[in-house]
C-alpha positions as CSV (number, residue, x, y, z in Angstrom):
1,X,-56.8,-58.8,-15.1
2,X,-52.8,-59.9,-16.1
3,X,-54.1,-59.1,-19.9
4,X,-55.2,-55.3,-18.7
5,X,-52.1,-54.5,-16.6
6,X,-50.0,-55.2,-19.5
7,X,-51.8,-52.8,-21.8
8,X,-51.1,-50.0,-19.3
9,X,-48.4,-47.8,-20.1
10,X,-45.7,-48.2,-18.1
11,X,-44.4,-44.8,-15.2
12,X,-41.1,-46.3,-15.3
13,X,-40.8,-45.9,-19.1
14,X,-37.9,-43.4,-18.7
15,X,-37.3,-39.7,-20.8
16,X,-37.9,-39.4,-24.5
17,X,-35.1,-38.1,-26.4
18,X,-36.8,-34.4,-27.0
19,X,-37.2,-34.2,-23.3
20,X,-33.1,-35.8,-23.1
21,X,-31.8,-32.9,-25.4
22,X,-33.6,-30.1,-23.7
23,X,-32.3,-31.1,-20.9
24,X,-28.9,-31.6,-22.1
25,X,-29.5,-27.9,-23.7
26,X,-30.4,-26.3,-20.2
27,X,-27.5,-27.6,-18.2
28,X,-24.9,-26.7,-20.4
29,X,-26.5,-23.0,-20.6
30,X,-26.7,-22.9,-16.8
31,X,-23.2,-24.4,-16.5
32,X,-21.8,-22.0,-19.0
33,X,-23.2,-19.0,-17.0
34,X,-22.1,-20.3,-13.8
35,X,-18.3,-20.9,-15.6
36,X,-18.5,-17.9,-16.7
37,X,-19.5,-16.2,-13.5
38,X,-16.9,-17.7,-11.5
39,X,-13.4,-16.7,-14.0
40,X,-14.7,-12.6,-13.6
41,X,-14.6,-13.4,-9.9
42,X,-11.5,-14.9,-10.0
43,X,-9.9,-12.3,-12.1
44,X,-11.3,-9.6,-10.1
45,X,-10.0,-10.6,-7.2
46,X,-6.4,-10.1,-6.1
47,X,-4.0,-12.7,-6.1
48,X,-2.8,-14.0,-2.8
49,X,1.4,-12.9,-4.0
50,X,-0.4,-9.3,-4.7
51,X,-1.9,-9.5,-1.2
52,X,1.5,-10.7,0.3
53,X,3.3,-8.5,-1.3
54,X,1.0,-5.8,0.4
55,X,1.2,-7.2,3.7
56,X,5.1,-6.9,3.3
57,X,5.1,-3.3,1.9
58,X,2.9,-2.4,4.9
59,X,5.2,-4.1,7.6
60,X,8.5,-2.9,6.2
61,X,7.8,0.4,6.2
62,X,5.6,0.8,9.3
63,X,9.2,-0.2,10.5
64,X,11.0,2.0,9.7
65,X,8.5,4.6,9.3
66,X,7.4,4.5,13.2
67,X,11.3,4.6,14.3
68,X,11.6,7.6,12.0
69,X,8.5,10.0,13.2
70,X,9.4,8.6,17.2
71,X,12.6,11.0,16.7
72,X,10.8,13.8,14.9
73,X,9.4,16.9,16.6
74,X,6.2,17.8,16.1
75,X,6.9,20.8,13.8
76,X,5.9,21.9,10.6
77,X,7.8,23.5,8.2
78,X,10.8,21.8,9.7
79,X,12.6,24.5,12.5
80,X,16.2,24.4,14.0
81,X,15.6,21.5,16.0
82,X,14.3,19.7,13.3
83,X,10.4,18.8,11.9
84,X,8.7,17.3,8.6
85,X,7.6,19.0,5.0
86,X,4.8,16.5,3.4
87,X,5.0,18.9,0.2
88,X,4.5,16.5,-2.9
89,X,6.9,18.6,-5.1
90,X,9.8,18.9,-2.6
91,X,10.0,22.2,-3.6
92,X,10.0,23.3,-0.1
93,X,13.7,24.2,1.5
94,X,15.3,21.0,2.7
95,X,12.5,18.7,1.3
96,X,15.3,16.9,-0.6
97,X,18.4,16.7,1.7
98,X,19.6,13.3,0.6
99,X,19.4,13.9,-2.9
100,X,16.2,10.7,-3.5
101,X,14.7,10.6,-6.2
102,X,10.7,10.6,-7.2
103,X,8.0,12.5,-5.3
104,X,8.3,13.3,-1.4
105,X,5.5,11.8,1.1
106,X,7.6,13.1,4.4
107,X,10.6,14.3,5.0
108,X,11.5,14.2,8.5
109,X,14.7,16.0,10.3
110,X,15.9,16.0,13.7
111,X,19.3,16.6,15.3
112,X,21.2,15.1,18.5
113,X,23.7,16.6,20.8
114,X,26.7,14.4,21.7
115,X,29.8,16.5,22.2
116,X,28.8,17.7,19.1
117,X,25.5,18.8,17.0
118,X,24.6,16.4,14.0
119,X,21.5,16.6,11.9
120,X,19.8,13.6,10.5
121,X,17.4,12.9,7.9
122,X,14.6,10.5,6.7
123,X,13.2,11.4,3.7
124,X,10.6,8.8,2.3
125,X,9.8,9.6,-1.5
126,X,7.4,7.7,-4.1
127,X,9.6,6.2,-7.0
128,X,8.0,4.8,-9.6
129,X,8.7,3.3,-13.7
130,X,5.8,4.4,-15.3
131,X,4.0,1.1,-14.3
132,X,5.2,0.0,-10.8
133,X,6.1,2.2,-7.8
134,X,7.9,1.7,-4.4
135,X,8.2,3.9,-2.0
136,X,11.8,4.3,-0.7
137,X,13.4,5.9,2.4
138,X,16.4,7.9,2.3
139,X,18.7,9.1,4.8
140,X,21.6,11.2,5.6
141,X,23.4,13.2,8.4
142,X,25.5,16.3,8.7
143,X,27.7,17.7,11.5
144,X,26.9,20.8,12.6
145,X,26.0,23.4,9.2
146,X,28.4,20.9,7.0
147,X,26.6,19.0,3.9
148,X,24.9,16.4,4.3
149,X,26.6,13.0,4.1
150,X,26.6,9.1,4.2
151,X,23.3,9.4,1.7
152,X,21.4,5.8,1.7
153,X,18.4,4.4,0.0
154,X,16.4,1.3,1.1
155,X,13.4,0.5,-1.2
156,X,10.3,-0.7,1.2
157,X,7.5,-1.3,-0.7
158,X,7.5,-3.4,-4.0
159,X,4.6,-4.0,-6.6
160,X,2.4,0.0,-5.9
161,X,-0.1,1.6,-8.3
162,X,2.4,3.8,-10.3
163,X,-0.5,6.3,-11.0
164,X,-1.4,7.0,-7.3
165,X,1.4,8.4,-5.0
166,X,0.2,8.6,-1.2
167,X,0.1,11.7,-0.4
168,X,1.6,12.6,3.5
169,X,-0.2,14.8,5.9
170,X,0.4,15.7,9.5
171,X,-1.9,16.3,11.8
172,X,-0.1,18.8,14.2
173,X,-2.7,19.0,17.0
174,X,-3.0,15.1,16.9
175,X,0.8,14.7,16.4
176,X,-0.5,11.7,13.4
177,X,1.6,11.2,10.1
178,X,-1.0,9.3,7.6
179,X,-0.9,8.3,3.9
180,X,-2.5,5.7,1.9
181,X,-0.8,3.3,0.2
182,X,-2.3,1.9,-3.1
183,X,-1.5,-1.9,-4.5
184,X,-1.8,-3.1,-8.0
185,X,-4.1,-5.0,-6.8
186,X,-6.2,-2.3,-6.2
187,X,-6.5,-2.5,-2.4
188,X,-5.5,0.3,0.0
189,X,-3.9,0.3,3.1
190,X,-3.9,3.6,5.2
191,X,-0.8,4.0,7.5
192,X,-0.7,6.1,10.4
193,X,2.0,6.8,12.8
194,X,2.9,9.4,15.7
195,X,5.5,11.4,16.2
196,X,6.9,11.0,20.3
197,X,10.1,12.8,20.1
198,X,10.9,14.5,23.7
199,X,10.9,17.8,22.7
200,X,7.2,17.8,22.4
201,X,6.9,17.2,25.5
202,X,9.3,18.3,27.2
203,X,10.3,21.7,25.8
């Protein structure tokens, strides 16, 4: 009986080394693919500074931005008392008051009696090189019909798609301001704000 077990091939005799290489061969296919799969994914997906800086460009200007269309009147073209132009080209009157330059998204005007009449203006305009954008805000003021005066610039948004400028529209019935703002990262973010300036509601 010992004699006849030990003839028996052994189950514990292990792989050959065909069945070793295929093996080999099979892994490092499936390990290539899955290498591979994961580097597209990674350089598809945006990088957390592009994401960061998208979450600032959004909070900066929402700042500023709400501020602005709180003292605007709901009017549009601007009137006396002040309003917003969402023309792309500027070329309508006033769209351009503070001399910015690039594209205009809104340009918002209002004015304030305090012993005297003076005009302000926030005009927020897409700026970009070609392969970058921002979109800065401009302002100035006037007394009375005088020029307009004391022109600054604050850039809000770093790192946009130069090839897509938001475009502004306002919904008069809805009082809403909205544009969307394109990343280079590819992601969009759609800011909306209202305007709540007193003379809307009480005329």
């Amino acid at each position: 009986m010992s004699a006849e077990h030990d003839n028996q091939p052994s189950r514990d005799a292990g792989f050959t080394l065909i069945e070793m290489t295929v093996s080999l061969v099979i892994m490092g296919t499936v390990m290539a693919a899955l290498a591979l799969a994961v580097s597209v994914t990674l350089l598809a997906t945006p990088t957390a500074s592009d994401r960061i800086d998208d979450s600032r460009a959004t909070r900066g200007l929402t700042t500023w931005l709400t501020q602005d269309t709180t003292s605007t009147p709901n009017v549009i073209p601007a009137g006396p008392l002040g309003g917003m132009n969402t023309s792309p080209t500027g070329a309508a009157s006033g769209a351009n008051d503070c001399g910015g330059t690039g594209q205009n998204i809104v340009h918002m005007t209002w004015t304030e009696t305090f012993e005297s009449t003076a005009t302000y203006v926030a005009n927020y305009r897409f700026v970009g090189d070609g392969i970058t954008a921002r979109v800065a805000r401009y302002t100035c003021s006037r007394q009375g019909t005088g020029p307009f005066t004391t022109a600054r610039a604050q850039f809000l948004t770093p790192k946009l798609d130069a090839t897509t400028p938001p475009i502004g529209d306002f919904d008069t019935t809805a009082n809403l301001l909205s544009f969307t703002l394109t990343g280079q990262s590819g992601e969009t973010v759609l800011i909306e704000t209202s305007s709540r300036n007193p003379l809307d509601f009480f005329p």
